[in-house]
N, C-alpha and C positions, 0 to 999 in steps of 0.2 A: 828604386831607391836612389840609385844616380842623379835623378833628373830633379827630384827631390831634395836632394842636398845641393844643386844646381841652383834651384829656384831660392830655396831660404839663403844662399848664400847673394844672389842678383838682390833680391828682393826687401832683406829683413837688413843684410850686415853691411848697409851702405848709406847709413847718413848723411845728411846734406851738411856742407858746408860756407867756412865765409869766403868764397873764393874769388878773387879779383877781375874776373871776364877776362877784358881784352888787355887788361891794362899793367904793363910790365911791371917789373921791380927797378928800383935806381941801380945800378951797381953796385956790389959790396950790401946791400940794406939787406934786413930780414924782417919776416911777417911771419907770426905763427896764430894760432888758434889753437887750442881746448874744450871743447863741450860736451855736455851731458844731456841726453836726455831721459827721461822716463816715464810710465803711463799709470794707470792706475791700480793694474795687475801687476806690476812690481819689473814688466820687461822694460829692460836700460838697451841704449846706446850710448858706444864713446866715439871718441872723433879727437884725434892731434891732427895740426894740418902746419903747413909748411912753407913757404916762398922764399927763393934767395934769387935775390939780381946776379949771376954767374956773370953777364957782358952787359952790353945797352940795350943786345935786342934777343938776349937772353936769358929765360927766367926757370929755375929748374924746382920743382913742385914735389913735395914726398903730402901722401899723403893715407893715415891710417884708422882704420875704425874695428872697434868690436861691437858685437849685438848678443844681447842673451834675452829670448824667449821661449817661453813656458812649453815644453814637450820636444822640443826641440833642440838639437845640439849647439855648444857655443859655435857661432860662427864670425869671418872678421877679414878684413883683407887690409892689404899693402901695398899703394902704388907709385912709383916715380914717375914722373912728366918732365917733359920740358914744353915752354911757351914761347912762341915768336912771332912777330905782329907781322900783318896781313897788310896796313895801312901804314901810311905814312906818321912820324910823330907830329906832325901838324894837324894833323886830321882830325874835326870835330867828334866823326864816325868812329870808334875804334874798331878792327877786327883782330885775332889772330886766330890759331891753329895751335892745339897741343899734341901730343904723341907720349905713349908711358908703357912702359911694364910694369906687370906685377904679380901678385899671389895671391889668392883669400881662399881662404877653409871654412869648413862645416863638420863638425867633429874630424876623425880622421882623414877625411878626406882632403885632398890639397887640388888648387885649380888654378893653373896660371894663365894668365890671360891679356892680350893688348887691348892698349886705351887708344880714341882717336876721339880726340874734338876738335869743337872750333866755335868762336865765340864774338859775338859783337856788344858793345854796347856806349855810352855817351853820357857827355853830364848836362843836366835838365837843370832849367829856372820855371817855379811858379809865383812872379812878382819878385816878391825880395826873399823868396827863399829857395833855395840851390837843390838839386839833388841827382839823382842816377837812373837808369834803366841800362840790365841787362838780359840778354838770351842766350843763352847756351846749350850745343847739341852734343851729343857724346855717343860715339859708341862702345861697349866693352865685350871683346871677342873672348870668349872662353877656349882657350887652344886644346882642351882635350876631347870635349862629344860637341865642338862648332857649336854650342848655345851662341846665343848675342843678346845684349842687353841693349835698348836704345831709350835713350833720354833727350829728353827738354825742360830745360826749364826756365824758369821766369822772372826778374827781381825787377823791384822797384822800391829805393827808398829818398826820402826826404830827411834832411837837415830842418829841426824844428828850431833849436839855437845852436851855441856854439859849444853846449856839451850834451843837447840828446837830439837824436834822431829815430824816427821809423822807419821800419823796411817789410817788405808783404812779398813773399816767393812762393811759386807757384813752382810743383815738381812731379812731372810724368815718366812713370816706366814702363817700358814695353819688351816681353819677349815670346815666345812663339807658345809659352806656356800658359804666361798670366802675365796681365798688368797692372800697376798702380797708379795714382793721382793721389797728390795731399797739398793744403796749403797751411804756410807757416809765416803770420806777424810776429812780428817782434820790437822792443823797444833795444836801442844802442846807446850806451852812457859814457861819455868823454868826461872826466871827471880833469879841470884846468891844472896844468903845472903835471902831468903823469901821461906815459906811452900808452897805460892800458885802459883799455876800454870794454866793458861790461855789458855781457848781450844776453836781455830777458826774453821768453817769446814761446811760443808754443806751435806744436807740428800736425795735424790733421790730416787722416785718410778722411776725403771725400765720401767712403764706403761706410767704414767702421769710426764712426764718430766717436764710440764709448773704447778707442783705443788713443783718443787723443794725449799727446805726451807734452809735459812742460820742458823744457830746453832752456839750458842757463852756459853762454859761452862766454870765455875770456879771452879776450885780442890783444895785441901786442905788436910794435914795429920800434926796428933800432937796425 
């Protein structure tokens, strides 16, 4: 049953989110996120997410999600990071490395457990239009039965004008248990003269097609 509430809790109570790869925060700025998603059996995820520029080459990350699926316990975690670049600020190339504590649960149970990633990515021109590619690896250590979660994932989006863009992420998990694969397009709306920005878009298991969930985020920077 441990291994079990292990798994839904790696596997179901961890959303993806808008996170910024390699790429710091200014000093003093903030970046949050909000999103929802849900499927057509009525299982939600949520997702708050978080950036504060603490220094110039320090970025400190809270980041939280819940999942409710059918037969299964609510489960959801909590985790802090920090980020610090790998590369020079000149540098076309971005790299850095994060590090985090945290918590997530699956009904009673509680699991704490460390974060370690690291992350690359760059801003792209196709002609006259702009855009990103990132990759990020991650692992998350379960500190009480040594589970490990291991991930990658994948983003690429385009600037189509100056208030919408697309983005197509690609997201794999792997642990000693079970793993997953799903991809998620989406459209991004910068509505002119406002900080927030409006993110439509939907999330797919590779496996389980008919668990396909819509995802509706809201962004913000000040």
């Amino acid at each position: 049953m441990r291994c079990l509430l292990l798994i839904i809790f790696f596997m179901l109570a961890m959303p993806q989110n808008a996170k910024a790869g390699p790429w710091l925060r200014e000093k003093g700025t903030t970046f949050t996120s909000v999103s929802l998603t849900a499927n057509y059996y009525l299982e939600t995820a949520s997702q708050t997410y978080l950036e504060y520029g603490l220094t110039e080459k320090m970025t400190l990350i809270a980041n939280i999600g819940m999942a409710r699926q059918h037969f299964l316990p609510e489960s959801g975690y909590a985790t802090f990071s920090l980020r610090r670049a790998l590369s020079k600020p000149e540098a076309q190339s971005k790299w850095a490395y994060e590090f985090g504590v945290g918590v997530g649960w699956a009904g009673e149970t509680r699991l704490p457990h460390v974060r370690t990633g690291i992350s690359w990515g760059k801003g792209m021109t196709w002609g006259e239009r702009s855009g990103w590619a990132v990759v990020e690896a991650e692992v998350v250590w379960d500190m009480t039965d040594q589970l490990h979660l291991a991930k990658l994932d994948g983003t690429v989006g385009m600037n189509f004008t100056d208030v919408t863009a697309g983005m197509l992420q690609i997201y794999t998990a792997h642990t000693a248990l079970a793993s997953t694969a799903s991809i998620a397009p989406s459209l991004i709306f910068s509505p002119k003269n406002s900080k927030f920005r409006l993110q439509i878009g939907a999330e797919a298991d590779v496996v389980q097609f008919d668990k396909t969930a819509l995802k509706i985020g809201l962004w913000r920077e000040f």
